[in-house]
C-alpha positions as CSV (number, residue, x, y, z in Angstrom):
1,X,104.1,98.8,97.1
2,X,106.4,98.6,100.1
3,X,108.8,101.5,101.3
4,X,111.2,102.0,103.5
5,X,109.7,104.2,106.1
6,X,112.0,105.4,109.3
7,X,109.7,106.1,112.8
8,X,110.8,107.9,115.8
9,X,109.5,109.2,119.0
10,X,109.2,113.1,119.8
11,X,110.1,114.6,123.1
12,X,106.3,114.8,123.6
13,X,105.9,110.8,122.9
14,X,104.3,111.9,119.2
15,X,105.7,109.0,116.7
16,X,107.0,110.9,113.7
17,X,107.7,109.0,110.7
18,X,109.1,109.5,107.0
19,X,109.4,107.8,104.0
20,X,113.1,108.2,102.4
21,X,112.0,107.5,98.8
22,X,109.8,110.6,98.9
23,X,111.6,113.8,100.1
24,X,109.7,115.6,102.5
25,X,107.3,113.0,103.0
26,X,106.3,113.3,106.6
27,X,103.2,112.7,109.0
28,X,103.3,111.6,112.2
29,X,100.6,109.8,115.2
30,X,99.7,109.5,118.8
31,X,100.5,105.9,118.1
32,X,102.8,103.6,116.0
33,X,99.9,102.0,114.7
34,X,98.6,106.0,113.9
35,X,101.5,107.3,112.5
36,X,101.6,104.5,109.8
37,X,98.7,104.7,108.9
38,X,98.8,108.6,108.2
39,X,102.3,108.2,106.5
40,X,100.7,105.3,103.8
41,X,97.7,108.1,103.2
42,X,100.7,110.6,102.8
43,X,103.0,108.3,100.2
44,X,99.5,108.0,98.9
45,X,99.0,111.7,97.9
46,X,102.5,112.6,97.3
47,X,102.2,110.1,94.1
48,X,99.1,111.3,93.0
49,X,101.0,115.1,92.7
50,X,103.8,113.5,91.1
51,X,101.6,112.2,88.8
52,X,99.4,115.3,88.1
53,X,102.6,117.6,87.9
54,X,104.0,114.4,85.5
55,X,107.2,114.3,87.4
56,X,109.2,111.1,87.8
57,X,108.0,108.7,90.4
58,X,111.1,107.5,92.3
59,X,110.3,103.7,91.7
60,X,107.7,101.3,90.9
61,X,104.3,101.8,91.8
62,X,102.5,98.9,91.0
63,X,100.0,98.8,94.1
64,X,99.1,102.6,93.8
């Protein structure tokens, strides 16, 4: 699956990034590399709620 993700730098040079598709999706990193990777384990877990609660996914989730 790819999503749009948006990733910005802190004051405190932490890169925070979100994924639009899923509101309130957030994580962040020390790196860009970091902050990537913890925001694809995040998109990861916020599907597997909207799947236990059976709540509409926002779009297709082939790769999950």
């Amino acid at each position: 699956m790819k999503a749009r993700i948006i990733l910005t730098q802190d004051e405190n040079g932490i890169y925070v990034v979100e994924c639009p598709n899923f509101p309130g999706c957030i994580s962040e990193g020390k790196t860009k590399e970091e902050a990537i990777s913890n925001i694809k384990d995040a998109i990861q877990g916020y599907i597997i709620s909207l799947k236990k609660h059976d709540e509409h996914i926002p779009f297709a989730i082939e790769d999950y």
